[in-house]
C-alpha positions in Angstrom: -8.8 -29.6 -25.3 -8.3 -31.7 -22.4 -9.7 -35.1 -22.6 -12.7 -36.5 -21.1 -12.8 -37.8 -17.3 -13.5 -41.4 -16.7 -17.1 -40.7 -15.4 -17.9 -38.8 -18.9 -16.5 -41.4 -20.7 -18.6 -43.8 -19.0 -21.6 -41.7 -19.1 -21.7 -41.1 -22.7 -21.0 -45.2 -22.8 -24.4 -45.2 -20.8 -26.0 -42.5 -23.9 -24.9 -44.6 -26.6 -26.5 -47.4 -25.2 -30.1 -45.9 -23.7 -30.3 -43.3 -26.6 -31.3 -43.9 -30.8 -28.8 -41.4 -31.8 -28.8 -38.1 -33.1 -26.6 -35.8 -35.6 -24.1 -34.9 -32.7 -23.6 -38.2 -31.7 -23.0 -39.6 -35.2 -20.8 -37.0 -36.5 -18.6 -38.2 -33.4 -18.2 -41.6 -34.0 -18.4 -41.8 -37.7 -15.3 -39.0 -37.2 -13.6 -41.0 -34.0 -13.6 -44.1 -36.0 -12.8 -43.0 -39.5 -16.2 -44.1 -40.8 -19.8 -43.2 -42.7 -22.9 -43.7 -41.2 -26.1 -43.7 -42.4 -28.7 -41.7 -40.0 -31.4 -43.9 -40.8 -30.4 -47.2 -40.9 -28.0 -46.6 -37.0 -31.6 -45.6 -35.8 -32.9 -48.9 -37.5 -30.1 -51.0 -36.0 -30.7 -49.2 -32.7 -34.3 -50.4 -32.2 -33.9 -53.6 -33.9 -31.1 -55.0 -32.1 -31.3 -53.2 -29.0 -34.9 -53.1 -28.0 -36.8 -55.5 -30.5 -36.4 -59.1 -29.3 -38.8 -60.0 -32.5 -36.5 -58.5 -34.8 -34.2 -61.6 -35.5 -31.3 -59.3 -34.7 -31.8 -58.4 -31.1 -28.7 -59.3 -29.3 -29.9 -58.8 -25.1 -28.5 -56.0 -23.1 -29.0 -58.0 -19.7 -26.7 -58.9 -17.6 -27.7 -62.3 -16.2 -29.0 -63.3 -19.7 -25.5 -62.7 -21.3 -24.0 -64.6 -18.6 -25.8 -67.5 -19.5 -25.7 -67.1 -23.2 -24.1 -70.7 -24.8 -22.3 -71.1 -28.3 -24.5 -73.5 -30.2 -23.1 -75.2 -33.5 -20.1 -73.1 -33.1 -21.7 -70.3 -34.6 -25.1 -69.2 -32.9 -25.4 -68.0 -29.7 -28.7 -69.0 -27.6 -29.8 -67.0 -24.6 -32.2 -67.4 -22.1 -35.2 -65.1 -21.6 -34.4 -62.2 -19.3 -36.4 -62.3 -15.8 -37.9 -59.2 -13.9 -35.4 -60.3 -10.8 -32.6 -60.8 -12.9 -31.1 -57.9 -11.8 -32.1 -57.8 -8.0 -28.4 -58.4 -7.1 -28.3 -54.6 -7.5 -30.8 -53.0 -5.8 -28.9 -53.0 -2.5 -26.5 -50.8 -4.7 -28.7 -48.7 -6.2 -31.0 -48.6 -3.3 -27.6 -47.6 -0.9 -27.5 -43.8 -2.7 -30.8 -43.4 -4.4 -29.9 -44.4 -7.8 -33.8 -44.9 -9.7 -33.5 -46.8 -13.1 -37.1 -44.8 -13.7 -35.4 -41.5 -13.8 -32.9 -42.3 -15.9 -33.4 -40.1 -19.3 -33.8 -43.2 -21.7 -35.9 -44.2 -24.9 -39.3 -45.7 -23.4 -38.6 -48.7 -24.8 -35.9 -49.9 -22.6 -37.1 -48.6 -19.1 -40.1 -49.5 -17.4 -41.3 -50.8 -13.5 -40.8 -54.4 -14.6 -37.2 -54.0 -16.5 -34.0 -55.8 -15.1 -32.0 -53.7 -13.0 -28.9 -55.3 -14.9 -29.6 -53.8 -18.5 -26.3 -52.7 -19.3 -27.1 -49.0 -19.7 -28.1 -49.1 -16.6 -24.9 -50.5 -15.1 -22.5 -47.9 -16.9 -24.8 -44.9 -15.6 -24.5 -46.0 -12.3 -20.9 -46.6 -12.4 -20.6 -43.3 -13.5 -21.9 -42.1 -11.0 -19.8 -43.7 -8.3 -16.8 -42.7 -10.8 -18.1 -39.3 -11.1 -18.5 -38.9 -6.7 -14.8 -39.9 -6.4 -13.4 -37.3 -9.3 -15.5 -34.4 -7.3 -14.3 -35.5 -3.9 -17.6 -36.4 -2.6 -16.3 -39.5 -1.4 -13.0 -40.4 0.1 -11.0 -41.8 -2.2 -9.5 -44.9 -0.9 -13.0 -45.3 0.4 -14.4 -44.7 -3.2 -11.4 -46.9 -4.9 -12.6 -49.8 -2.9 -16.4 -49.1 -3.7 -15.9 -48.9 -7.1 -13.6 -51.9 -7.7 -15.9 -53.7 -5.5 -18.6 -52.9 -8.2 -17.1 -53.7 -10.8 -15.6 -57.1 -9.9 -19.1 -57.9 -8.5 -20.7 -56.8 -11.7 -19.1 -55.6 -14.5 -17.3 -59.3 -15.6 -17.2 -60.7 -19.0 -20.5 -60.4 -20.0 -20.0 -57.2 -20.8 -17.0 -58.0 -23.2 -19.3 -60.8 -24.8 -21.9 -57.8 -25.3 -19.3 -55.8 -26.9 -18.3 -58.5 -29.1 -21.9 -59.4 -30.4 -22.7 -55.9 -30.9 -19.3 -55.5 -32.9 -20.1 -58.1 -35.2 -24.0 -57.2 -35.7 -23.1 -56.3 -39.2 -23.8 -52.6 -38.4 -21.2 -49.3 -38.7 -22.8 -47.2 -36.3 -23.4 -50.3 -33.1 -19.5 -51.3 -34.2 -18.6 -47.6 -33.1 -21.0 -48.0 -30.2 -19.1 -51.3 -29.4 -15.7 -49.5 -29.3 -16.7 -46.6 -27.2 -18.4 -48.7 -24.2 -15.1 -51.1 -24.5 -12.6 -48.2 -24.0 -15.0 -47.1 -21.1 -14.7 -50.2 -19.7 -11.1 -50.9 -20.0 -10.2 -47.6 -18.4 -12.4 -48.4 -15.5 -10.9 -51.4 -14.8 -7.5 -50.0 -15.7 -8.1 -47.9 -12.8 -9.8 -49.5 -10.2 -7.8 -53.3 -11.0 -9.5 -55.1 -7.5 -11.0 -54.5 -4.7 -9.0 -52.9 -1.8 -11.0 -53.8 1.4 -14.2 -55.4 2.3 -17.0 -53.0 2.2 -20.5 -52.1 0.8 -22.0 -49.7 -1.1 -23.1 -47.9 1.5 -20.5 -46.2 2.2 -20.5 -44.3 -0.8 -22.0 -41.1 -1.9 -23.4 -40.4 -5.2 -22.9 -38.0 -8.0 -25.4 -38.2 -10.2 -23.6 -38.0 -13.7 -25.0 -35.1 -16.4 -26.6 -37.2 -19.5 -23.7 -36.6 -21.8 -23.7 -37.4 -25.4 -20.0 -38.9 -26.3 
């Protein structure tokens, strides 16, 4: 079997983190990472630290808010409330090929007309995307190496590692597993596509709208 391309690696990153999860997607992690997971309580963790900010375990998936998140007493983290044009950084981006956060197949809880454009599966479905036009030849390549680099220098920075740190450490098996799989995403994209290689904008770029694909 071969293995996965980048933009369904990224695209299942996107799933894990838009998506309670299922049998399919359990039995896949639990086996990719040597574990047991409980069906119940991953759907529990899903909503409470995912989508709940009430819970007392929500850890935010937005961009600008994890930016500013500060350490306080060297143990707790405090972030700022997200704003509805936290995101607007992106729409040029998303605006540039058509790319509708409203369409996106996620749980209704995390999409909506006021929701950040920055919530992180957002960000990894549109990057796969871009990821996905450039494997299928829609787009030049060097064209589509400097788009995507762009991106992801622009917006994919260490935010998203802190995200994948606090969700590793949430005290749950199955958003541990999640953690891993939206790392290795992310280290293969930037494994790939290191730094920009010329000025540009995401115009330039065409779209492939990446399949919904469970990891």
């Amino acid at each position: 079997m071969s293995e996965p391309s980048l933009s369904r690696l990224l695209a299942a990153a996107a799933a894990l983190l838009l998506h309670p999860p299922d049998a399919s997607t359990l039995a896949v992690l639990a086996e990719s990472n040597g574990i047991e997971i409980d069906p119940a309580q991953a759907k529990q963790d899903f909503y409470d630290v995912l989508c709940v900010p009430q819970s007392g375990r929500y850890i935010p998936s937005y961009a600008h808010v994890l930016a500013q998140g500060r350490v306080r007493d060297g143990n707790w983290w405090h972030f700022p409330p997200p704003r509805f044009d936290g995101g607007d950084a992106l729409a040029r981006w998303y605006d540039a090929v058509g790319f509708d956060t409203l369409q996106l197949d996620a749980d209704p809880m995390l999409k909506g007309p006021h929701r950040p454009l920055d919530q992180i599966g957002f960000v990894l479905a549109y990057l796969a995307g871009l990821v996905a036009s450039r494997e299928t030849g829609t787009t030049d390549k060097a064209t589509a190496d400097a788009i995507i680099a762009g991106f992801l220098t622009e917006h994919v920075g260490a935010w998203l590692d802190r995200f994948c740190n606090l969700l590793g450490g949430s005290g749950s098996p199955y958003l541990e597993a999640v953690a891993n799989a939206v790392l290795e995403a992310l280290l293969m994209a930037r494994a790939d596509f290191p730094a920009p290689v010329v000025e540009t904008t995401s115009a330039e770029v065409s779209y492939a709208r990446p399949e919904v694909i469970q990891p």
